[in-house]
Each structure stands twice: as structure tokens, then as C-alpha cells.
DRENDREN-968582 format. One record per residue (C-alpha): residue number from 0; residue in one letter; x, y, z. Coordinates in Angstrom, 3 decimals, padded with zeros to 6 digits. Layout:
<nodes>
+-----+------+----------+----------+----------+
: pos : code :     east :    north :       up :
+-----+------+----------+----------+----------+
: NUM :    A :        X :        Y :        Z :
...
+-----+------+----------+----------+----------+
</nodes>
This chain:
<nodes>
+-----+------+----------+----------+----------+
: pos : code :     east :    north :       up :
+-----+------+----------+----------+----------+
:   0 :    X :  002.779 :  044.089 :  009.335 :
:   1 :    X : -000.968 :  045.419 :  009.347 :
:   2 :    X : -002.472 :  046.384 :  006.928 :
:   3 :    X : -004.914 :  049.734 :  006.632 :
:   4 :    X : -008.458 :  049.506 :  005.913 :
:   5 :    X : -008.829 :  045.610 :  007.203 :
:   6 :    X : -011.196 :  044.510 :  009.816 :
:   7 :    X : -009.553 :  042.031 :  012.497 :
:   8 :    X : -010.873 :  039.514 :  011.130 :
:   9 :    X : -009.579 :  040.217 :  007.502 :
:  10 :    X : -006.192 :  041.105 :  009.319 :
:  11 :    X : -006.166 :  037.873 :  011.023 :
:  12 :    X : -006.880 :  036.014 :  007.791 :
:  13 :    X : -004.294 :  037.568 :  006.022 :
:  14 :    X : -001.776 :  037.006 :  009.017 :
:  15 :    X : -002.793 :  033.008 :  008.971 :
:  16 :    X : -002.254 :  032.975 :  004.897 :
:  17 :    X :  001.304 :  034.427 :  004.935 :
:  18 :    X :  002.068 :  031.825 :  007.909 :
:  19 :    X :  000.605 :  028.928 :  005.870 :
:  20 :    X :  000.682 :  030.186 :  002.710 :
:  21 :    X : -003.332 :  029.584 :  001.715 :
:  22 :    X : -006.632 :  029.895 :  003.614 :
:  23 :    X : -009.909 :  027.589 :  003.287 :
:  24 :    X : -013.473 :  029.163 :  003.615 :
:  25 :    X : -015.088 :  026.587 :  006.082 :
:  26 :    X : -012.740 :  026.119 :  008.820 :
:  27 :    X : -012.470 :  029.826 :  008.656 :
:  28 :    X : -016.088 :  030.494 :  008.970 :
:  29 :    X : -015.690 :  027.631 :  011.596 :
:  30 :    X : -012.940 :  029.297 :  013.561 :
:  31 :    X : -014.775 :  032.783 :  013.384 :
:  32 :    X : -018.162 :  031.365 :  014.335 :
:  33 :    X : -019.744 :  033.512 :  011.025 :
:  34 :    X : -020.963 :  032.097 :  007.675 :
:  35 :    X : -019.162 :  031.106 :  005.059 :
:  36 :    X : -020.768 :  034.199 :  002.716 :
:  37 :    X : -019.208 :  036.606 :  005.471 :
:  38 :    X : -015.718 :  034.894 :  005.013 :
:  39 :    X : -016.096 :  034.830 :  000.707 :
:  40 :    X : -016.697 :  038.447 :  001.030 :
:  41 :    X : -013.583 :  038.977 :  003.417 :
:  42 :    X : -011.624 :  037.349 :  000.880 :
:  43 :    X : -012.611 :  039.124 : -002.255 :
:  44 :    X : -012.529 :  042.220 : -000.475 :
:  45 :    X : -008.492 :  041.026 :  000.336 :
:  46 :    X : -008.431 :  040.085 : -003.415 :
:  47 :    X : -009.180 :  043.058 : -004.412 :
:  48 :    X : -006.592 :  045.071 : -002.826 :
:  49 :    X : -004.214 :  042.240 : -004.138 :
:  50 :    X : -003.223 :  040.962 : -000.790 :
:  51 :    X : -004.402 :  037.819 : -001.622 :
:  52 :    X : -005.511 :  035.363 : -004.829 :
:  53 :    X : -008.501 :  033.458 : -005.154 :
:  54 :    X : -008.516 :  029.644 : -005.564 :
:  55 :    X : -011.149 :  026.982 : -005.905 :
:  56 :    X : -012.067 :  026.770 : -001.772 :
:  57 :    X : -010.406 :  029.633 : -000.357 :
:  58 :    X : -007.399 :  031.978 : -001.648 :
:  59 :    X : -003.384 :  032.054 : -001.330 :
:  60 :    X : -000.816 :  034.978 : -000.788 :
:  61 :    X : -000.597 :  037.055 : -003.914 :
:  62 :    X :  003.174 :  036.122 : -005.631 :
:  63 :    X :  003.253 :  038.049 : -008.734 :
:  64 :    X :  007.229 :  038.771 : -008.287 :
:  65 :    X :  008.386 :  037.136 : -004.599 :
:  66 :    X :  008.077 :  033.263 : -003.855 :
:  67 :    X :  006.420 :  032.188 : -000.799 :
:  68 :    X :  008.994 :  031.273 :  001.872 :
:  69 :    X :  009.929 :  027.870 :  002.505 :
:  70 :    X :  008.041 :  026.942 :  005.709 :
:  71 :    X :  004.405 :  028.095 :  003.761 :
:  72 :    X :  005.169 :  026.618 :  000.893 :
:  73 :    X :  005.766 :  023.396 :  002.396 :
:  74 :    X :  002.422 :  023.881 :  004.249 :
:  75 :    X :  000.613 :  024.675 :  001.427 :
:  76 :    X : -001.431 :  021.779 : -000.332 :
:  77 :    X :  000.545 :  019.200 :  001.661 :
:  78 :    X : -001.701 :  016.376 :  001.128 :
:  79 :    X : -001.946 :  016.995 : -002.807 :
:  80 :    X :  002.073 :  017.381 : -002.824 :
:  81 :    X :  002.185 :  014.043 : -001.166 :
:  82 :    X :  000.043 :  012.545 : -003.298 :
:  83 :    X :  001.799 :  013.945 : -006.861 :
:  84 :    X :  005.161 :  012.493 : -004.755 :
:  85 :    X :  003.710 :  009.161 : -004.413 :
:  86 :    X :  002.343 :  008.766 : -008.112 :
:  87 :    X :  005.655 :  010.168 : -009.659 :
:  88 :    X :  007.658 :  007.872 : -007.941 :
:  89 :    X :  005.939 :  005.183 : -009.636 :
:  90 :    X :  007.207 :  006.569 : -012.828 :
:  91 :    X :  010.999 :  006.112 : -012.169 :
:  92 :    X :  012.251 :  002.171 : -012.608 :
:  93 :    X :  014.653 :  000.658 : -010.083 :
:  94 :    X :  018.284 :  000.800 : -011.450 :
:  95 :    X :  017.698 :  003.765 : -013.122 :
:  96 :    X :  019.771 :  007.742 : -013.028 :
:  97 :    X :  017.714 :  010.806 : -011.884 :
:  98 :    X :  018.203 :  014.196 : -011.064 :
:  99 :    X :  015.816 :  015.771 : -008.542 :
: 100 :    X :  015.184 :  019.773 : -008.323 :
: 101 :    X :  014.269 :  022.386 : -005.971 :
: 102 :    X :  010.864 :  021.916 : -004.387 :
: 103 :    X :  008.932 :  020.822 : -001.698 :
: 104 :    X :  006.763 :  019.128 : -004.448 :
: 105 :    X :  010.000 :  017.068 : -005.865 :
: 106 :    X :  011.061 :  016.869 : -002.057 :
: 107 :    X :  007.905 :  014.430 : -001.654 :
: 108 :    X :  008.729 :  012.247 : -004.480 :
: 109 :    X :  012.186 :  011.861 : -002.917 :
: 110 :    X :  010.235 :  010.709 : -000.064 :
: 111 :    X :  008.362 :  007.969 : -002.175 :
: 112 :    X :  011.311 :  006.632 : -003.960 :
: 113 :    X :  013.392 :  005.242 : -000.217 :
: 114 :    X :  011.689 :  001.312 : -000.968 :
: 115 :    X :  013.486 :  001.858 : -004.617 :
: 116 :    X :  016.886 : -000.007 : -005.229 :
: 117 :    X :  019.802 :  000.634 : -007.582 :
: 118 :    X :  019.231 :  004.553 : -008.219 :
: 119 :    X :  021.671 :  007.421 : -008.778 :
: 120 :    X :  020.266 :  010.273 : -007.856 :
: 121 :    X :  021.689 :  013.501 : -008.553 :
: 122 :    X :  020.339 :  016.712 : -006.573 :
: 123 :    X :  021.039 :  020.341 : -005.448 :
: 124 :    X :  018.497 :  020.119 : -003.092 :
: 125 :    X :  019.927 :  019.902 :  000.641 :
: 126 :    X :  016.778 :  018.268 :  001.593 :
: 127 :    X :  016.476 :  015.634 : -000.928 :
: 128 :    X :  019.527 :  014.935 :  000.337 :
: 129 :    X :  018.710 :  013.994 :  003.687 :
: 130 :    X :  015.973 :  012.166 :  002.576 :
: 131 :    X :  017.779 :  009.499 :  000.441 :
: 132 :    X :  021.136 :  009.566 :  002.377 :
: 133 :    X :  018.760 :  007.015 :  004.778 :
: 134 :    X :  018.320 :  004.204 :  001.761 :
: 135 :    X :  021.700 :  002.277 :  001.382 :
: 136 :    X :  019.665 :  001.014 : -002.149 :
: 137 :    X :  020.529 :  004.286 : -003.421 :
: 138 :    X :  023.216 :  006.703 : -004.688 :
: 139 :    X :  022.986 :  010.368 : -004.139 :
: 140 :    X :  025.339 :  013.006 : -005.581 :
: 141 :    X :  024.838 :  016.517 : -004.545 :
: 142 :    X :  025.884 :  019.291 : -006.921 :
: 143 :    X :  028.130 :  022.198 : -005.735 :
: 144 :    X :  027.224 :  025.578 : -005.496 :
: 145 :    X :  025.412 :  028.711 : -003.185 :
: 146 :    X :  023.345 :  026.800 : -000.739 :
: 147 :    X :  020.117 :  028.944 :  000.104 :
: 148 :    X :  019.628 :  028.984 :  003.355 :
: 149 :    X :  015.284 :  029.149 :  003.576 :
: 150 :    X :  015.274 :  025.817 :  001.789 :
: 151 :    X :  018.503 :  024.274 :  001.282 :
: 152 :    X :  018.323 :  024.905 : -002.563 :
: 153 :    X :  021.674 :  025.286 : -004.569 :
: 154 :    X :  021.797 :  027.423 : -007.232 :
: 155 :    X :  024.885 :  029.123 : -009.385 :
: 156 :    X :  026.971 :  028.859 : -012.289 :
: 157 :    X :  028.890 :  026.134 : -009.968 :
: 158 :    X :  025.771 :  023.882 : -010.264 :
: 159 :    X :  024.623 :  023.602 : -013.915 :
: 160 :    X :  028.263 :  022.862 : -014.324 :
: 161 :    X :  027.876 :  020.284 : -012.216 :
: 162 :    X :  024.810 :  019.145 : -014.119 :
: 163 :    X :  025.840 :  019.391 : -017.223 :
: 164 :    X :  028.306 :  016.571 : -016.837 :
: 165 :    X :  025.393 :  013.809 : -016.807 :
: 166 :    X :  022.990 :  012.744 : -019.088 :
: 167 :    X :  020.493 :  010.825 : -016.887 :
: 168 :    X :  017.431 :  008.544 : -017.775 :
: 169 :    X :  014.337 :  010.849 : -015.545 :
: 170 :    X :  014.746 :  014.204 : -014.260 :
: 171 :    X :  011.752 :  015.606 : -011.773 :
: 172 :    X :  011.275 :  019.042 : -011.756 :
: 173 :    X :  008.697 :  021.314 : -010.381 :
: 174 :    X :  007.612 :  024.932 : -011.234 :
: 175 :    X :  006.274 :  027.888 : -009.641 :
: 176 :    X :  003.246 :  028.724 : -012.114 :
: 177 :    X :  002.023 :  026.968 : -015.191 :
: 178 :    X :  000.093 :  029.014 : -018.111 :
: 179 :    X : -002.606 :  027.684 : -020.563 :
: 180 :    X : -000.428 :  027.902 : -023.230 :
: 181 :    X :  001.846 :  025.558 : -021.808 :
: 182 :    X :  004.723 :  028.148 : -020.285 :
: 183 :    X :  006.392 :  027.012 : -017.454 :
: 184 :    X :  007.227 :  029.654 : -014.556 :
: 185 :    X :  009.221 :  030.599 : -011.394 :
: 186 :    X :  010.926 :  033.556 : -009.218 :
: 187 :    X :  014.932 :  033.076 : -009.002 :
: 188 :    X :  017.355 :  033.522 : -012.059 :
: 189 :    X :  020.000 :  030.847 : -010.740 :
: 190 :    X :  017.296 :  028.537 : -010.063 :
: 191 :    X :  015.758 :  028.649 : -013.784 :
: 192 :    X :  019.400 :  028.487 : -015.090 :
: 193 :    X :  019.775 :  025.165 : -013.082 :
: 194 :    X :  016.131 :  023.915 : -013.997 :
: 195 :    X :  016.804 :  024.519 : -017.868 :
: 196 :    X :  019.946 :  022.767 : -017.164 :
: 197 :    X :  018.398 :  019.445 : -015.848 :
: 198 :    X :  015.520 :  019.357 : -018.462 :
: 199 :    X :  018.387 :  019.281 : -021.031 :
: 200 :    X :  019.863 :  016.759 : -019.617 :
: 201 :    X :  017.607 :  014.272 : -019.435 :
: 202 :    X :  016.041 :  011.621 : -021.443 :
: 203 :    X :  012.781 :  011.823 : -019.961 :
: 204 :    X :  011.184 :  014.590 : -017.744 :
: 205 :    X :  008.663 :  014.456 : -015.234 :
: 206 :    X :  006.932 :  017.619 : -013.977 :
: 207 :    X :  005.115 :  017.606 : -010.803 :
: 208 :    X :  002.851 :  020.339 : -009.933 :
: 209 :    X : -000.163 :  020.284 : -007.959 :
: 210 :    X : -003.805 :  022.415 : -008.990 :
: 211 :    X : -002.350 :  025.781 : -007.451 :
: 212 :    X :  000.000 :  026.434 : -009.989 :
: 213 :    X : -002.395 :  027.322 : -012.612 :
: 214 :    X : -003.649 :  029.911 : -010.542 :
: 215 :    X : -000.481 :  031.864 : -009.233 :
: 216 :    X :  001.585 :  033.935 : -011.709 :
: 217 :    X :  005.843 :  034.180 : -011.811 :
: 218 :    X :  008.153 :  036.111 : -013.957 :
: 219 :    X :  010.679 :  033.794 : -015.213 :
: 220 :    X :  010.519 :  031.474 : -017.988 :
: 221 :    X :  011.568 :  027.956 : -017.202 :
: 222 :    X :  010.853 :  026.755 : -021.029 :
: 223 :    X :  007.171 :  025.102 : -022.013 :
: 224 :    X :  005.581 :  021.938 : -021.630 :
: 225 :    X :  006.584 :  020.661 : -024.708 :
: 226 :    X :  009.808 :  020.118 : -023.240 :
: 227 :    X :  008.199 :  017.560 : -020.882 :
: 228 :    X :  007.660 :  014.482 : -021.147 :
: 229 :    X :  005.118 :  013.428 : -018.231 :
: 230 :    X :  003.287 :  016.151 : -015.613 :
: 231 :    X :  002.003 :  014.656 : -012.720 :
: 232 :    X : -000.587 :  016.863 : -010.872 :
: 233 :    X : -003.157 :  016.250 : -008.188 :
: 234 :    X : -006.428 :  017.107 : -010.217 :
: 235 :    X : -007.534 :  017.635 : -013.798 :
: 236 :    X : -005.511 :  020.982 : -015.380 :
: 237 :    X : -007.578 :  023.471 : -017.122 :
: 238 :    X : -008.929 :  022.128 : -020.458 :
: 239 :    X : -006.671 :  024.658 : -022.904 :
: 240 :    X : -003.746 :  023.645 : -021.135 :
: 241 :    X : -005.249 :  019.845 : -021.916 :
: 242 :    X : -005.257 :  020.553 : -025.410 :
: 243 :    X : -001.793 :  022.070 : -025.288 :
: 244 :    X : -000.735 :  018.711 : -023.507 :
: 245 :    X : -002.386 :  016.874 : -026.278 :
: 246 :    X : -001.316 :  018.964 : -029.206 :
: 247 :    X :  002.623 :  018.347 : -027.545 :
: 248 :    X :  002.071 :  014.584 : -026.764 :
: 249 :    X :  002.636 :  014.964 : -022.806 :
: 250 :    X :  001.130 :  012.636 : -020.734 :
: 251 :    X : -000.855 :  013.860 : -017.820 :
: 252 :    X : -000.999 :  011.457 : -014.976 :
: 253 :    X : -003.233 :  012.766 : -011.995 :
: 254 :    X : -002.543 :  011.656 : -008.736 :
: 255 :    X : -005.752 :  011.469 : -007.396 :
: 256 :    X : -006.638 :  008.791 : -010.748 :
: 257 :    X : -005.174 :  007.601 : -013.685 :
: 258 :    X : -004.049 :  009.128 : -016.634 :
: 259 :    X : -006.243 :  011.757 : -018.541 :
: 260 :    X : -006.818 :  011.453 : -022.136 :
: 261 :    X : -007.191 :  015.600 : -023.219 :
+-----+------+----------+----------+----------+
</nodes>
């Protein structure tokens, strides 16, 4: 839908960020054959009328209330998410129980852990799923429940009574948005119910979020990072939330590096 009061170029900017969720300021300048300046000031101006957030580089469809849908989100920060995915798996032993959330975040660490042997994994995530069902290493339970049909989530009262019958050694979670003070955020009811759920039952929990998440707001608590145990992002988090980590004992383990003392 257009927008009044946009140029075409700030029309087709916004167009491209709800397709793949976040723009970059030099291959836009690139593509529009103007300089990077012309595109910052395109994107506050977007900002401004809260069509769009900033970020470090570029900016990302506002989401104060409604998630991103599926197909963006999984396009958005791909490389970082596969990164956090690779580094998390590391954290989870062979011959070990997990549970695995909703996410295209936790979807790459599913990825990472096929060369592991000897897991149960449990998951209400469709695609998780599919990605595990290929290893014959490891066991996958799905939990019942409404299946979402944008990303194969499933959610309900069906499903944290599914959960709650295990008490498993690493759960992975991810989140929508992450606060300095340590509260942990997303859109959908069910899917917090579910998410609270897992973190209780588990021994250990591993959050994986990459650098975007500080930067985008949500309405529903998930619980605070004191209930985690390990958060695995691709950069550095903002130095109050590192003293928060600190203060709580959480160990921050960045992709890109190894782990950061707050």
C-alpha cells in the first residue's frame, strides 16, 4: 500500500523493507545511483513518520505491536542468524535432551546440530522438524497443538501441556526484543505461554538473539535474563544490558568471537 507524502524513491525503500524486512544504506545509494547522505536522509525522514526504525547501517520495519512475517524475518540478518546457530550448537553435548522454540534464529541452530548424535529433541516448531527428521543420530518429538500456518509454529494450551511433561538438560529459545534492563520480549500470547513453559523446564537455557533485537520494541513479557543461563548473539550487546548480564551471572557468548567478560 503507498504511502502519502513519500517520494518514489522513499516508497520504493519502504516497499523493499517490508519484503525483506531491513534496508542497508550503501547498496541502496548503489541501486539508486545517489549518495549515501541522500539515502540517510530518506530514512530518517521514513523514521520519522514511524514507518521505519533506525539501526546501526540502515533501518528495519517499525514492529511496536505486529511481528514481521515469516518470509522477512527469515531474510533479515541471515548471515548473523547463521552464525548465532552455529556457535549455540556448540553449546549442546551429544547425548543430551533439548527443546527447541519458535524462530528462524533457533531454526539455524537446528541446522548446526544434524553432525550431533544421541539427542532428543523436543519442538513445536514444524520447521525444526524437518530439519532434524534428516539425522537418524537424533530423536525429535513434536508437541501438539494450533499449527500457524506463516511459520509452522505451534502454539496453545495443547502445547505447554505437552511441554510440561519433560524436564530436559538445554532449552534454546529466541525472543522478539531484548531491553537494557534485561526484559525479554515478543508479539503472540500462546507463543509466550509456550516460551515461559520451556524456560521452566529446563536445566539450562540458551538464548539466541542477534544485534537487532535491542533495537526493536514488543509488548509481551517473556520473563528476564536472569532466567537464562547463556545468550548467544552475533555482536557485543549494549553495555547496561552487559552489566545486567554480569550482575545475573549470564554468560554472553558472541558469535562473531568468544565470550565477553561485562
Amino acid at each position: 500500500m503507498n504511502q502519502p507524502n513519500l517520494s518514489t524513491r522513499q516508497q520504493a525503500i519502504l516497499d523493499y523493507a517490508r519484503t525483506h524486512g531491513d534496508v542497508q544504506v550503501e547498496p541502496l545509494a548503489d541501486s539508486f545511483q545517489v549518495t549515501p547522505q541522500t539515502i540517510r536522509r530518506d530514512l530518517n525522514q521514513l523514521c520519522q513518520m514511524r514507518l521505519l526504525q533506525r539501526v546501526h547501517g540502515g533501518a528495519v520495519i517499525a514492529d511496536g505491536i505486529e511481528n514481521l512475517g515469516y518470509g522477512a524475518r527469515k531474510l533479515l540478518a541471515a548471515d548473523m542468524k547463521e552464525a548465532i546457530g552455529e556457535r549455540a550448537a556448540e553449546l549442546i553435548p551429544n547425548d543430551s535432551s533439548l527443546i527447541i522454540n519458535i524462530g528462524t534464529t533457533t531454526e539455524q541452530v537446528a541446522e548446526h546440530l544434524i553432525g550431533h548424535v544421541g539427542l532428543l529433541v523436543v519442538t513445536n516448531n514444524i520447521n525444526v522438524v524437518n530439519t532434524l527428521r534428516r539425522s537418524d543420530a537424533i530423536e525429535v518429538m513434536t508437541a501438539g497443538g494450533l499449527v500457524r500456518r506463516e511459520d509452522g509454529g505451534i502454539v496453545g494450551e495443547a502445547t505447554t501441556d505437552f511441554i510440561d511433561q519433560f524436564k530436559v538438560d538445554y532449552a534454546v529459545i529466541g525472543a522478539s526484543a531484548i531491553e537494557e534492563d534485561g526484559t525479554i520480549l515478543d508479539f503472540d500470547m500462546r507463543e509466550v505461554r509456550v516460551a515461559q513453559t520451556i524456560i521452566r523446564n529446563a536445566r539450562f537455557v540458551v538464548l539466541v538473539a542477534d544485534e537487532m533485537k535491542f533495537h526493536r520494541k514488543a509488548p509481551v513479557r517473556i520473563g528476564n535474563i536472569s532466567e537464562v543461563d547463556y545468550l548467544v548473539p552475533d555482536k557485543k550487546p549494549p553495555h547496561e544490558f552487559m552489566n545486567v548480564c554480569a550482575e545475573r551471572e549470564v554468560e554472553v557468548i558472541v558469535a562473531a568471537g568468544h565470550k565477553m567478560h561485562p
